[in-house]
VOPAGU-2260 file (C-alpha; in pm, 1 decimal, decimal comma):
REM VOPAGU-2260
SITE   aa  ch    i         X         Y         Z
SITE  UNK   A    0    8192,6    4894,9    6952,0
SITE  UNK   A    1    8112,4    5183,1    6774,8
SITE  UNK   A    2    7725,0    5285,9    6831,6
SITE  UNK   A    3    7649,3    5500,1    6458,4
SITE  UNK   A    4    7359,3    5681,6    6415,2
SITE  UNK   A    5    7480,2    5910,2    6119,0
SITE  UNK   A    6    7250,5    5761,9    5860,0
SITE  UNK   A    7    6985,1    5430,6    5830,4
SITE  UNK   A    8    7217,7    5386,9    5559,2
SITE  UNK   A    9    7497,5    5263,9    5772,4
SITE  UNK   A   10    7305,0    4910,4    5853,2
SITE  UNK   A   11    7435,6    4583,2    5741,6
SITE  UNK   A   12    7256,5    4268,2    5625,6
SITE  UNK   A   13    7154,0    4018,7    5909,2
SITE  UNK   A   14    7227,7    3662,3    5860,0
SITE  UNK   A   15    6882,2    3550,3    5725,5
SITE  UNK   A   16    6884,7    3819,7    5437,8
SITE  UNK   A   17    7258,7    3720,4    5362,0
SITE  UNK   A   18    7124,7    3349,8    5307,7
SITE  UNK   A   19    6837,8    3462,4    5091,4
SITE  UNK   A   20    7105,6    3631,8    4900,3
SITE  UNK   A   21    7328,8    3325,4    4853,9
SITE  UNK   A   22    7033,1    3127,4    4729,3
SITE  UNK   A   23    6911,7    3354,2    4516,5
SITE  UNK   A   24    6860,4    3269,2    4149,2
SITE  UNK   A   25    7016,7    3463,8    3911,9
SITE  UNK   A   26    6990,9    3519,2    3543,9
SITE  UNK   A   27    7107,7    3839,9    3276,5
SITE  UNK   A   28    6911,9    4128,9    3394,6
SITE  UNK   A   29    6940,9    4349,8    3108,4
SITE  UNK   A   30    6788,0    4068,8    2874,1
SITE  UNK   A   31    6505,0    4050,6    3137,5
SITE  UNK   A   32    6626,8    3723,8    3236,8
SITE  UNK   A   33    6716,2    3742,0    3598,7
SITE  UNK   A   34    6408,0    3560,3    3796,8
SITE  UNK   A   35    6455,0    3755,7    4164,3
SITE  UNK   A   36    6496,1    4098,1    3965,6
SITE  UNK   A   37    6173,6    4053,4    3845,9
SITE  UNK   A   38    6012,8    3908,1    4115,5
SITE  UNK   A   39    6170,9    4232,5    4339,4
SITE  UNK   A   40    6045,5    4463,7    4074,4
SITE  UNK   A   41    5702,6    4321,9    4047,3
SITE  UNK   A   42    5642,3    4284,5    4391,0
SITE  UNK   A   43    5769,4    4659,6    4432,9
SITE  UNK   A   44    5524,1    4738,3    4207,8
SITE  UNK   A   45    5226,8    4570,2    4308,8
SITE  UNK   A   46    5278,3    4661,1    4681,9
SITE  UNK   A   47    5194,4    5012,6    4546,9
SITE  UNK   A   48    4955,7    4924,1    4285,5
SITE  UNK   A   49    5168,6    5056,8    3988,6
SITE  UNK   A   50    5210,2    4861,3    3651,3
SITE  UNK   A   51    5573,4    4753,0    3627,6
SITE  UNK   A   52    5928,6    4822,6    3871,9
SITE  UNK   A   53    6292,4    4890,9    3719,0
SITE  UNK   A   54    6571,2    4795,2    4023,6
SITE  UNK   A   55    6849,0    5033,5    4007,5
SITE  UNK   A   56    7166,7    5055,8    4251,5
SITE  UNK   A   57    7080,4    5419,3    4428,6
SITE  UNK   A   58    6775,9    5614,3    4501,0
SITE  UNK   A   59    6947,2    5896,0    4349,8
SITE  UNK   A   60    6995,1    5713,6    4010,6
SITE  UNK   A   61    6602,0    5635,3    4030,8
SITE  UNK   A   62    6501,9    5988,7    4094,1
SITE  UNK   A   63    6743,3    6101,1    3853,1
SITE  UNK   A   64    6633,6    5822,3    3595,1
SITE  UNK   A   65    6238,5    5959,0    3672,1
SITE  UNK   A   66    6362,2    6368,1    3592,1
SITE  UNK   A   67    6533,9    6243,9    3315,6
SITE  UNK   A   68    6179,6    6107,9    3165,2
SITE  UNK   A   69    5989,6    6352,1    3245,2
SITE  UNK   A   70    6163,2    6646,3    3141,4
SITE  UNK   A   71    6309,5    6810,1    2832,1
SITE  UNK   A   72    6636,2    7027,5    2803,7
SITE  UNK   A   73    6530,1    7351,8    2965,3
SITE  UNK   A   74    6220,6    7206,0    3135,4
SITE  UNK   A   75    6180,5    7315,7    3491,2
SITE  UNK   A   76    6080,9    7080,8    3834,6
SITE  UNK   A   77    5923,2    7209,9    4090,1
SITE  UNK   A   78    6039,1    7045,6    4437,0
SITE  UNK   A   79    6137,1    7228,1    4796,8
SITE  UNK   A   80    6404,9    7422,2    4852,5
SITE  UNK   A   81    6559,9    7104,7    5073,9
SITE  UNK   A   82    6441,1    6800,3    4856,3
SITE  UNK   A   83    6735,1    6534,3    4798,1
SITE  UNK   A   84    6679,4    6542,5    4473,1
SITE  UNK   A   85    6813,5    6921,9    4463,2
SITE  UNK   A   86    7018,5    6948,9    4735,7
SITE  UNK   A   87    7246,6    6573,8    4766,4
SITE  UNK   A   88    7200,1    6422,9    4426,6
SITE  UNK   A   89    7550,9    6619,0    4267,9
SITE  UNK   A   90    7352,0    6843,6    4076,7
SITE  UNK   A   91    7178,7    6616,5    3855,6
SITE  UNK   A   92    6840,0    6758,6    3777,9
SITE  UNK   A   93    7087,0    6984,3    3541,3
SITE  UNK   A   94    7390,7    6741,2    3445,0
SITE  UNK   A   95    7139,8    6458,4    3340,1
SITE  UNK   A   96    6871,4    6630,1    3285,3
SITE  UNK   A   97    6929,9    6983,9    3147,9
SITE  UNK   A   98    6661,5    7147,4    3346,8
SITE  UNK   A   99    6618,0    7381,3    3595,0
SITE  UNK   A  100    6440,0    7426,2    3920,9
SITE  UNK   A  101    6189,8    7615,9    4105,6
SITE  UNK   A  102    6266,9    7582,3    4466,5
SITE  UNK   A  103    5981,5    7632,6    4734,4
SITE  UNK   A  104    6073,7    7684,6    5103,5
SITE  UNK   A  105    5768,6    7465,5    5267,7
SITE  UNK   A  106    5665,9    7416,7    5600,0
SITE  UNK   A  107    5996,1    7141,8    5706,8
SITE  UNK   A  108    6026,8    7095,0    5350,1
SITE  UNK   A  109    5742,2    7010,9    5310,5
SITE  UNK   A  110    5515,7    7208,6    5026,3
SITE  UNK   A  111    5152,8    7247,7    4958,0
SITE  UNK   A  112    4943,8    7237,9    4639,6
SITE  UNK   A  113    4949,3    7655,2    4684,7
SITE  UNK   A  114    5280,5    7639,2    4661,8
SITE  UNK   A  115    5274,7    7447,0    4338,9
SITE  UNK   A  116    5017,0    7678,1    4166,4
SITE  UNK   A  117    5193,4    7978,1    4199,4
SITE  UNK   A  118    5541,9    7785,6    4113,7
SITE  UNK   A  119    5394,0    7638,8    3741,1
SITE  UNK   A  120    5512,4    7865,1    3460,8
SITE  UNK   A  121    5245,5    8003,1    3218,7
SITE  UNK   A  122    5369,8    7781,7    2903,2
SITE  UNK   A  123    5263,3    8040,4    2666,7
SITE  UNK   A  124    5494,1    8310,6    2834,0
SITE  UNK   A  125    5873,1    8256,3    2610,1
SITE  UNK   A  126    6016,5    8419,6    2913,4
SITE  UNK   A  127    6038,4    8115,6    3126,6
SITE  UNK   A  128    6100,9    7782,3    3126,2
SITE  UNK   A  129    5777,0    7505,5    3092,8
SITE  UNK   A  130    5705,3    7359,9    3402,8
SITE  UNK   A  131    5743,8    6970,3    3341,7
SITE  UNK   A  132    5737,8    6772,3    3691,8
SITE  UNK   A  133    5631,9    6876,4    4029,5
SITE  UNK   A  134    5860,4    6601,7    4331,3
SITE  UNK   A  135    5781,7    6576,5    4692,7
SITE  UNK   A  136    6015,4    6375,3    4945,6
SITE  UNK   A  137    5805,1    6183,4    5214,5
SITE  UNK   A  138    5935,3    6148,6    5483,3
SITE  UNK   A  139    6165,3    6495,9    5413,0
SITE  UNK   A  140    6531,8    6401,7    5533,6
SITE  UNK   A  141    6585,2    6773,7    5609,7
SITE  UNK   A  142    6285,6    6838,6    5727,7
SITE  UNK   A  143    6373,9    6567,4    6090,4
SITE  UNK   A  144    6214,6    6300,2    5896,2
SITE  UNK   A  145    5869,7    6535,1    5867,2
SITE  UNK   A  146    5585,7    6346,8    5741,5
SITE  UNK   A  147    5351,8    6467,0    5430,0
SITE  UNK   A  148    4946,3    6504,7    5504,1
SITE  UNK   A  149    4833,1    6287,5    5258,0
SITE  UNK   A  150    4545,3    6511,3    5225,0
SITE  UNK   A  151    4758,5    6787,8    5114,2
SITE  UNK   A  152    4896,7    6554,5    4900,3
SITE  UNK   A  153    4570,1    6450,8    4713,6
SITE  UNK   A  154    4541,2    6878,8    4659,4
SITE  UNK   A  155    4864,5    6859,4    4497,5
SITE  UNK   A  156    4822,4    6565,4    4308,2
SITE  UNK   A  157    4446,5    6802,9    4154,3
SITE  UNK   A  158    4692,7    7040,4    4082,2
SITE  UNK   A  159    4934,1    6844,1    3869,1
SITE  UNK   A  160    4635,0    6662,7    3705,7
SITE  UNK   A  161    4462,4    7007,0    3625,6
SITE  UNK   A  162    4784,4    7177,2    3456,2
SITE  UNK   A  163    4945,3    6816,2    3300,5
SITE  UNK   A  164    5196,9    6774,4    3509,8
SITE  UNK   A  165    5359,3    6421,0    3685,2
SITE  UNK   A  166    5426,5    6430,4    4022,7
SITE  UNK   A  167    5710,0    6169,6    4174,8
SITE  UNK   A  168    5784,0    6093,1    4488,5
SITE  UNK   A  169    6143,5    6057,8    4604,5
SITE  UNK   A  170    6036,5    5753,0    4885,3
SITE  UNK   A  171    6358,3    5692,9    5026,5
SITE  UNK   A  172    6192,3    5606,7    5338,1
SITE  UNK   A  173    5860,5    5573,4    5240,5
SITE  UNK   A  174    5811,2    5277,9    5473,0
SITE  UNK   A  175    5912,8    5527,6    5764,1
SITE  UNK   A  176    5611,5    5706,6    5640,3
SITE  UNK   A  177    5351,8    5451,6    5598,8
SITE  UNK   A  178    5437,1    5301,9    5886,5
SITE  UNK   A  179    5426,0    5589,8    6130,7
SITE  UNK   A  180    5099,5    5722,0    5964,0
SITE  UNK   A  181    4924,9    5417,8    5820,5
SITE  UNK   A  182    4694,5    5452,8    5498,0
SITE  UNK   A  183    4677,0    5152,6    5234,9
SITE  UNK   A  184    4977,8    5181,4    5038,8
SITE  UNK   A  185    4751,3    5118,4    4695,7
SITE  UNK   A  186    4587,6    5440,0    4844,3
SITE  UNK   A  187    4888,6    5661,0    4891,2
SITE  UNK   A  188    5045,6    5497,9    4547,2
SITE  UNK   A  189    4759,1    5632,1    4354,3
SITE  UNK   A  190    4846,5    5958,3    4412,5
SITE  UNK   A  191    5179,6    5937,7    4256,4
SITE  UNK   A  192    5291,2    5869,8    3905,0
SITE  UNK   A  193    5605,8    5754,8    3993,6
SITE  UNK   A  194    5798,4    5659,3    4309,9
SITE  UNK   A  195    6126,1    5581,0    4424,1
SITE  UNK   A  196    6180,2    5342,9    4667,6
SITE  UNK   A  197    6524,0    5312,6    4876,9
SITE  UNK   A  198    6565,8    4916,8    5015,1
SITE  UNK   A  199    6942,1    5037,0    5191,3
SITE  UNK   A  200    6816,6    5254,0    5448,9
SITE  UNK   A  201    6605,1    5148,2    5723,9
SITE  UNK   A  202    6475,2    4831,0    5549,1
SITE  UNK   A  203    6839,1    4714,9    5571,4
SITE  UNK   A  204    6937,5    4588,0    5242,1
SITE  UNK   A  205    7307,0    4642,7    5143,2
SITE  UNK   A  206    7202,9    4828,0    4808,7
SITE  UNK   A  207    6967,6    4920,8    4579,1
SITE  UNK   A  208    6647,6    5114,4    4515,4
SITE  UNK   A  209    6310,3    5037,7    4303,4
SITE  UNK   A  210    6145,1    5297,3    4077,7
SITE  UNK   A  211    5797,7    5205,0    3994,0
SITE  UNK   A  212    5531,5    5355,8    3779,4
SITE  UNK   A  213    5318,4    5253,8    3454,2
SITE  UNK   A  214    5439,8    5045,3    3178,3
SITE  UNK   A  215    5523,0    5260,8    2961,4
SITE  UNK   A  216    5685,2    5514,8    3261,4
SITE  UNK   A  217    5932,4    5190,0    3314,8
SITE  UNK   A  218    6008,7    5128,3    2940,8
SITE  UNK   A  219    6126,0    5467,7    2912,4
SITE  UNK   A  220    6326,2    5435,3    3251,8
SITE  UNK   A  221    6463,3    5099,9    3142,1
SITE  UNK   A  222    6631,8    5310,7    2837,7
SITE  UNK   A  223    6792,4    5563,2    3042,7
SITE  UNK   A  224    6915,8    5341,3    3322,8
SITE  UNK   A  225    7084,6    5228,4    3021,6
SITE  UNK   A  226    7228,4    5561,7    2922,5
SITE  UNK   A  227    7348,1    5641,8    3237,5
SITE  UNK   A  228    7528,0    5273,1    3264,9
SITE  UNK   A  229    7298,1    5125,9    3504,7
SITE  UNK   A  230    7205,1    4810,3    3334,2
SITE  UNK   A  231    7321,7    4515,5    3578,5
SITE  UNK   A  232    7331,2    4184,3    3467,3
SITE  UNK   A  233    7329,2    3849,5    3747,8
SITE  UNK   A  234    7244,2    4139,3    4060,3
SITE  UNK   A  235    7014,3    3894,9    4162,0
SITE  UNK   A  236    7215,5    3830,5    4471,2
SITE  UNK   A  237    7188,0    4201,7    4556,5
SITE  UNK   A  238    6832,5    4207,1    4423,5
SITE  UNK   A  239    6752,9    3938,7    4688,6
SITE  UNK   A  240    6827,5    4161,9    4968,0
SITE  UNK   A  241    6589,1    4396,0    4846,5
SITE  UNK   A  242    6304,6    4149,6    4785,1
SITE  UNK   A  243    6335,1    4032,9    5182,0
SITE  UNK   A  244    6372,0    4371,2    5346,4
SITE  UNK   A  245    6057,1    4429,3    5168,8
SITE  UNK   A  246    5903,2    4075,1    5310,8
SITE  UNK   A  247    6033,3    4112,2    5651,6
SITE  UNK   A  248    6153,7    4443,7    5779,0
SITE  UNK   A  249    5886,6    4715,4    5710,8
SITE  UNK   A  250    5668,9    4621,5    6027,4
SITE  UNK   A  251    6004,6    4677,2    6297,5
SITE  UNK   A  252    6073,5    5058,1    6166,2
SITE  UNK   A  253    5826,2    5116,4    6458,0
SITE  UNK   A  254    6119,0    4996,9    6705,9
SITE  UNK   A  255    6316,5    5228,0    6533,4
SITE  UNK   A  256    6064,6    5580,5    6545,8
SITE  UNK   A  257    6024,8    5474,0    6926,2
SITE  UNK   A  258    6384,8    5481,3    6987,1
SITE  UNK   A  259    6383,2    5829,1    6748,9
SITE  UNK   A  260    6112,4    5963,8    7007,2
SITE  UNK   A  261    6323,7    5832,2    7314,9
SITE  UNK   A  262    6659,3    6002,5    7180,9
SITE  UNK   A  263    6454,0    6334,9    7124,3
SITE  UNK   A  264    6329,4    6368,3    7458,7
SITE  UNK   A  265    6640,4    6302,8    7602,7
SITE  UNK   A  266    6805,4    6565,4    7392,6
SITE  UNK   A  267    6566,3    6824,9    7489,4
SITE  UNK   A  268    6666,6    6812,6    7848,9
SITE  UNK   A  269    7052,3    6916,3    7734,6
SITE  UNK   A  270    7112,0    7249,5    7803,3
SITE  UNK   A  271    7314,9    7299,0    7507,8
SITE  UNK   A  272    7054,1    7227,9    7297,6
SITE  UNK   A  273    6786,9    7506,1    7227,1
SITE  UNK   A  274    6530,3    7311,5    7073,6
SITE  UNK   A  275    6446,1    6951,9    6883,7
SITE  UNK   A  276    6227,5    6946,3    6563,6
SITE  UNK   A  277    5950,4    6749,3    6625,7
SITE  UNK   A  278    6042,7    6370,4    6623,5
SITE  UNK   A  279    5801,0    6206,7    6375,7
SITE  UNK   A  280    5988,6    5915,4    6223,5
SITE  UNK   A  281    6337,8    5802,4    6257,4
SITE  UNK   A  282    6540,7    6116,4    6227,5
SITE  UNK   A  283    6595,7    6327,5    6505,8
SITE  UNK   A  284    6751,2    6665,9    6507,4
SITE  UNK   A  285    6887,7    6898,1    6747,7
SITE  UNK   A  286    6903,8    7256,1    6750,9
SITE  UNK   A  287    7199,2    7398,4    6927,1
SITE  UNK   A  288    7262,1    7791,3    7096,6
SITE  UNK   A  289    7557,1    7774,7    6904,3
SITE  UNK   A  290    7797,8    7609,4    6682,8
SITE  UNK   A  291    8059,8    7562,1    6936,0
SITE  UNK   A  292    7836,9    7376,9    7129,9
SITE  UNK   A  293    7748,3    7167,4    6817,3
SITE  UNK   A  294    8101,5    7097,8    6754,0
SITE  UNK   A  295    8161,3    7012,3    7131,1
SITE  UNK   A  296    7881,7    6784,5    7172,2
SITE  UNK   A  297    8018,2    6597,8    6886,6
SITE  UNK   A  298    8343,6    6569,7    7017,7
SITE  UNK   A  299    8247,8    6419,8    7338,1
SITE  UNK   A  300    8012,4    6165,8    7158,8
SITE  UNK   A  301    8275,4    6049,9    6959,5
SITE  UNK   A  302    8539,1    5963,1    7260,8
SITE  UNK   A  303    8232,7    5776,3    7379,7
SITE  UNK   A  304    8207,5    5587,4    7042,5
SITE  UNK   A  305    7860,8    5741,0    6938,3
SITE  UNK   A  306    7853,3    5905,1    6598,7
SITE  UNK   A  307    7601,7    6159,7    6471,6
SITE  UNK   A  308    7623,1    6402,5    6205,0
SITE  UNK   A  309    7616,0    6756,9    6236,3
SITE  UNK   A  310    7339,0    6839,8    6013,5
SITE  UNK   A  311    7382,0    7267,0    5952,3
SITE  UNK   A  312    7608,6    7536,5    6171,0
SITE  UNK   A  313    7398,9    7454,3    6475,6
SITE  UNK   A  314    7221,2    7114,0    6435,8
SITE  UNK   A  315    7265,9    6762,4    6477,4
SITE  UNK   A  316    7110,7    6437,5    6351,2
SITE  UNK   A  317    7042,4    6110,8    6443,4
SITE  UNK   A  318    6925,9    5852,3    6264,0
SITE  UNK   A  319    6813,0    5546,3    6440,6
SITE  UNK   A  320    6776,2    5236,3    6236,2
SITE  UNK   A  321    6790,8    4823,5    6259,6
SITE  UNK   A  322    7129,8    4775,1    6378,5
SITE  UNK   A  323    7084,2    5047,0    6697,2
SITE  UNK   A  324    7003,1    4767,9    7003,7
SITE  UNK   A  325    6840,8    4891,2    7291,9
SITE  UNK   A  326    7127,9    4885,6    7489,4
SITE  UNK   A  327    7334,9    5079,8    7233,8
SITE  UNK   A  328    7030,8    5356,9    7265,0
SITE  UNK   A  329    7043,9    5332,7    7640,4
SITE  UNK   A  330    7396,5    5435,3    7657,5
SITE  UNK   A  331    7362,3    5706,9    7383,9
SITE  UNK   A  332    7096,9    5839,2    7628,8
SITE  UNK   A  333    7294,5    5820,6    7941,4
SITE  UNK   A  334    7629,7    5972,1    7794,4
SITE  UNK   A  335    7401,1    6259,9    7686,4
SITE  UNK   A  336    7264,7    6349,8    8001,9
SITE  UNK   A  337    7615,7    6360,8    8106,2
SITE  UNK   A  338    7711,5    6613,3    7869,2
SITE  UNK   A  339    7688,4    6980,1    8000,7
């Protein structure tokens, strides 16, 4: 059996969720009507303290959905240099959008509320393009799963409020986050106008992602998911799968950041590898001398069945998650100390 640690996305649903998601009720989303879309949205929402929830099939098309409210043709959004959003999302912000960026480099992609005062445009200068929407990623993918100080995030947060701008959060594994560095999620939802939440990664639902924010933030939303052709109608079933990753599988992401910090220190005593970012959450990456050792330790993973994705010329990443058993991590870890 193939062990695959190229993504949390790779995980399956167990048999409990899958008989949640026969018995779900369903109904005709777009005309409001499907009972556990609303339930998944509401309780989305709540968990966060935020007004209202729209379920959508990808956390791309929920951050794209949020860029697409908040900004004009010709707007710009400020976000790091390595945020999804820019970098993996097909090059939406200006396909669906129309607007541009302003990339900052960040500290593991991660940026500060310095950062975002020098990046805002001065709206009265004709020169450049208005500043309309400031995202942050937390935990940052590229970044090794990097985690954001939420103080840092209250500064920017007095820095959007102070110049008008929203800030969203792109919380693809926002759980990762909150559960690694607890703080009361009404807390750390405050700061936010508008989140994205992925249910297919870590919290091991087959699809879908929930984008929460105010009323009115969701009525808008609710228009372009339609736009964009994202109006589902009985995805109840899928819904489902959401709604009990949410009930049952936030608390056991710690299983998965100790096996993260296991596979870390294992890889640091490769001599290949030069260094390991600093293993925070679930996402571990390795730092190789050079690429042909990347490309060889790849190759001798894979004729022991262990997948990982080379993440740059000269890194690596794993990505542990649900379906990764201990003895699957075990063996990972012993056919890596074999490898020199």
């Amino acid at each position: 059996m193939w062990i695959d640690f190229k993504s949390d996305t790779v995980t399956k649903p167990s048999k409990a969720m899958k008989e949640f998601m026969i018995e779900a009720e369903v109904g005709d989303d777009v005309f409001g009507e499907d009972p556990t879309i609303n339930e998944l949205e509401d309780y989305s929402a709540k968990l966060f303290g935020k007004e209202a929830g729209l379920f959508c099939c990808s956390g791309t098309q929920t951050n794209q959905i949020a860029i697409q409210v908040y900004c004009k043709p010709g707007d710009e959004v400020i976000c790091a240099a390595d945020a999804h959003i820019y970098k993996y999302e097909g090059g939406g912000i200006a396909r669906n959008a129309g607007a541009s960026v302003k990339l900052i480099q960040g500290d593991r992609g991660r940026i500060n509320a310095y950062d975002v005062i020098t990046a805002i445009n001065d709206p009265e200068n004709v020169h450049y393009p208005i500043s309309a929407l400031v995202a942050l990623e937390d935990t940052m993918n590229r970044g090794g799963g990097a985690i954001y100080d939420f103080q840092e995030v209250l500064k920017i947060k007095e820095v959007c409020r102070k110049n008008n701008l929203p800030l969203h959060l792109d919380g693809a594994r926002v759980f990762n986050r909150l559960v690694a560095s607890p703080i009361d999620y009404i807390k750390y939802g405050n700061a936010f106008d508008s989140i994205s939440i992925c249910l297919s990664k870590g919290l091991g639902a087959p699809v879908g992602s929930v984008l929460i924010g105010s009323k009115e933030f969701i009525r808008q939303a609710r228009r372009v998911r339609k736009v964009m052709g994202g109006g589902m109608r009985q995805a109840g079933i899928i819904a489902a799968g959401g709604l009990f990753a949410l009930q049952n599988n936030i608390a056991p992401l710690t299983k998965d950041h100790q096996k993260a910090q296991e596979l870390g220190k294992t890889l640091l005593e490769n001599p290949w590898i030069e260094s390991v970012s600093p293993v925070e959450t679930n996402i571990v990456v390795g730092h190789f001398h050079t690429s042909e050792k990347l490309h060889s330790f790849l190759s001798k993973l894979n004729e022991n069945q262990i997948i990982a994705m080379p993440f740059g010329d000269k890194q690596i990443r794993f990505v542990t998650h649900l379906d990764i058993s201990e003895d699957q991590l075990q063996k990972t870890i012993e056919v890596i100390r074999k490898i020199s």
